[in-house]
C-alpha positions, 0 to 999 in steps of 0.5 A: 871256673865250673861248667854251672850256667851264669844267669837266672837258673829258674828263667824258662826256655822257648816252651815257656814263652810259647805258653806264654805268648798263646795265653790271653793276658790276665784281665782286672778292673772294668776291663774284667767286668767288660769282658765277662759280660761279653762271655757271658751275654754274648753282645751287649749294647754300649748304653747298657752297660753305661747306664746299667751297669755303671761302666761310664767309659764303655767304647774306652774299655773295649779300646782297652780289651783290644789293645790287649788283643781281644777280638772285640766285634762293633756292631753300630746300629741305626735305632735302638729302642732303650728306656722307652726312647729310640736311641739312634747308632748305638754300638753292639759289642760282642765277642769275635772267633777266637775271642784271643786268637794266637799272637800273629794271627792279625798279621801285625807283629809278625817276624 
């Protein structure tokens, strides 16, 4: 027998799942839409992005960006004027500090 490693030689060790548990998980579709909008304009409200921005299922997306662990912030307010038309508890979103914070740092998963 030979002294050579069984199993997957090119598989990382600690260091690389450290790395990999610190980086926000890769993002694609509406989620990805949703998101760079929260980068980029700080909050949006929910129509606007259903009415403008054709994203028809914007409170499931923003379910979907925090289940991946993003710390997506909802803001309802009582009146909004959109369209010309008070608009009444409408959702603010925007991104919290971090935007992804380190796994852990909810306290949930936490060994």
């Amino acid at each position: 027998m030979t002294d050579e490693k069984k199993g997957h030689p090119n598989e990382g060790g600690q260091k690389d799942d450290f790395d990999r548990d610190h980086r926000p998980p890769a993002v694609t579709g509406q989620c990805a839409e949703v998101l760079e909008l929260l980068r980029n304009e700080g909050a949006v409200l929910s129509f606007r992005m259903t009415a403008e921005l054709a994203i028809p299922e914007a409170a499931a997306r923003i379910h979907d960006l925090r289940g991946m662990g993003f710390n997506v912030i909802t803001k309802i307010l009582p009146e909004v004027v959109f369209r010309g038309r008070i608009r009444r508890n409408v959702a603010l979103y925007s991104l919290g500090v971090p935007s992804w914070p380190a796994p852990g740092f909810t306290g949930k998963g936490a060994a």
